[in-house]
N, C-alpha and C positions, 0 to 999 in steps of 0.2 A: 584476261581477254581485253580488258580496257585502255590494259598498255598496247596492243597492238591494234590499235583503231587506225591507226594509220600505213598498219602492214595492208589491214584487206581494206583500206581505200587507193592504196596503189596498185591493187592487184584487179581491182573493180574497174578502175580508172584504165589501167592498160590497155585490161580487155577491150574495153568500152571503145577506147581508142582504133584498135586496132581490125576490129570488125568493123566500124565506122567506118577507119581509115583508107580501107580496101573495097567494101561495097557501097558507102555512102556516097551522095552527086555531090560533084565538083564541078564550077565553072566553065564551060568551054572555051576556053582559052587558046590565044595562038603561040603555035611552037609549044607551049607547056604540054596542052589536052590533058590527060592523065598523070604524068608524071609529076601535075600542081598536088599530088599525092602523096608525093616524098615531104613535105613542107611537114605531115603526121608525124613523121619520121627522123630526116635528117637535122632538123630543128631545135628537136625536143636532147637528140644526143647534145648538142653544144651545150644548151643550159642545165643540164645534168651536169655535164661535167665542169662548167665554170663554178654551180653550185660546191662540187666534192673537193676543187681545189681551194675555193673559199674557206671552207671546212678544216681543210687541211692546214690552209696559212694560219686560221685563227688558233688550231692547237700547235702548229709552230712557234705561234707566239708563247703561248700559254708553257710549253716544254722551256722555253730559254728563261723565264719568269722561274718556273717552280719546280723543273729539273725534273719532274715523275715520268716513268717511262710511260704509262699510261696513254698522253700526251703524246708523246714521240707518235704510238701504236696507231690512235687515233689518226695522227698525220700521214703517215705512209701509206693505211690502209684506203683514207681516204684518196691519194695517187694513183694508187696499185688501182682502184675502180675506177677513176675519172682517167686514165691511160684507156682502159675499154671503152669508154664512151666516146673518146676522143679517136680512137681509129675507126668505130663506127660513123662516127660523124663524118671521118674522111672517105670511107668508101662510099657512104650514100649520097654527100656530094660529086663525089667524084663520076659517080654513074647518072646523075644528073644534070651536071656539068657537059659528059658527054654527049647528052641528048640537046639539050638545050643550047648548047655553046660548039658541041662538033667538038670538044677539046677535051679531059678528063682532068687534065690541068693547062689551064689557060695560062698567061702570065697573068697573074693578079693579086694585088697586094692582099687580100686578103686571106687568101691561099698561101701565098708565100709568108705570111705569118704565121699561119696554123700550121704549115712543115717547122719554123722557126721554134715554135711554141712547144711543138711536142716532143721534138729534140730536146727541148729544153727539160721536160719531166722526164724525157728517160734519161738525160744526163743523171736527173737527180736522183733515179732509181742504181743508177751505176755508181756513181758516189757510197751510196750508203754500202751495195754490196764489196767495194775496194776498201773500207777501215772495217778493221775485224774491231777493236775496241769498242763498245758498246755507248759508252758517254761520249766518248769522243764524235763516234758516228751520227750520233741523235745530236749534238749542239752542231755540228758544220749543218750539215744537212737542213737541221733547222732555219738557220741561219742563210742557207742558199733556199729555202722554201719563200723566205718572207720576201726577197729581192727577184723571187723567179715570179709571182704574182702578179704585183704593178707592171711585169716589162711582158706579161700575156696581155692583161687587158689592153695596152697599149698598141700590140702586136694585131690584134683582133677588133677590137673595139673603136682606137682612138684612129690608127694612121688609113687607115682602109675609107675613114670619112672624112679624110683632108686628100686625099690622091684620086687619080680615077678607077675605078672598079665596076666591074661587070654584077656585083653581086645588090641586090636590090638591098634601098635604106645605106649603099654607100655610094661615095662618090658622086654625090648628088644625085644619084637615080632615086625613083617613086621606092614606098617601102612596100610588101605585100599587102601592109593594110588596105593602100592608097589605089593600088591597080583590082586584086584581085580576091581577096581574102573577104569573103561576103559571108553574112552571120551564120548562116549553116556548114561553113568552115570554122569558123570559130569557136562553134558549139564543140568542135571533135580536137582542134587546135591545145586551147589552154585544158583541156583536162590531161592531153600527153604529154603534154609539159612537167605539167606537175604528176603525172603518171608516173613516167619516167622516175623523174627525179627520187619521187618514194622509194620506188624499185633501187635506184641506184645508194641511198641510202641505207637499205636494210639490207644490202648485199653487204656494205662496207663496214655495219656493224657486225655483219657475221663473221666476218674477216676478224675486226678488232677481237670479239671474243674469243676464235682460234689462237691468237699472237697472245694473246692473254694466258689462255691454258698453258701452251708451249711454254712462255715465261714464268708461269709459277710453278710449273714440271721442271726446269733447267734447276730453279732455287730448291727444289726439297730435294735433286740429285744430289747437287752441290752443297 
């Protein structure tokens, strides 16, 4: 039970978030009103999943260092979940987008990164299923994991706050902190954050321990 202190704090957390998130008072905001609601929501997906690719890139590293498939496992399943987070992320912006912008996709660079971006991981999920060979698949793959990282944050992070952008905290616009995000938003805010993110971890371990079984069932066939 001690090892999973951090299962039922993300499971507490969510909740917590998520009744909060829907019945608790927000703001009266113009244009936003209610939908400054999705922020519970659509938010917490991106840093979930910048978190699981982090993850991922560091056992990419770790796999090209020390060759153990383990490593590889670790890395893909890490993907494999931060790919759901990431078209979450897209739909709940994009239905907020709608509301607020009139457009579900506006032209905006920060948007047009996170299409860029996530093409980019399912490339890399199409990669590994195209080489049947095992090592072979796990060092490219690896290899395009470390170099797919740095040109995401850049995609999302960096260019979106040197060009103009519609999305608050870039393009020189206020951040939510700065307009609208008042401490009783905050309270519901950073615990879905890290809600999430638990969540999104202990799914990606359950994953690795599946790909593990699989793997040591293939070895006692063979």
């Amino acid at each position: 039970m001690r090892q999973n202190w951090w299962k039922v704090l993300g499971a507490i957390l969510l909740l917590y978030s998520v009744v909060a998130g829907f019945l608790g008072d927000v703001p009266k905001l113009f244009i936003l009103h209610e939908t400054i609601r999705n922020l519970y929501f659509h938010v917490p997906m991106w840093f979930s999943m910048t978190f699981l690719y982090f993850i991922s890139v560091v056992y990419s590293i770790k796999y090209l260092s020390s060759g153990k498939p383990e490593h590889d496992f670790m890395a893909v399943e890490s993907v494999n979940v931060g790919i759901i987070f990431c078209l979450f992320g897209l739909l709940t912006g994009m239905l907020w987008a709608n509301v607020t912008w009139g457009d579900p996709w506006p032209s905006d660079p920060k948007l047009n990164g996170s299409a860029i971006a996530t093409l980019m991981y399912l490339a890399y999920l199409v990669l590994r299923n195209a080489l049947e060979e095992e090592q072979k698949r796990a060092k490219i793959s690896a290899l395009y994991n470390v170099f797919a990282f740095p040109i995401m944050i850049v995609l999302l992070f960096v260019l979106p706050r040197m060009t103009d952008s519609l999305h608050p905290g870039n393009g020189g616009n206020s951040t939510f902190s700065d307009i609208d995000m008042d401490n009783q938003m905050r309270r519901v805010f950073y615990p879905a954050v890290l809600g999430w993110i638990l969540i999104g971890t202990w799914v990606m371990t359950l994953r690795y321990r599946v790909r593990i079984l699989d793997y040591e069932d293939k070895n006692i066939s063979a």
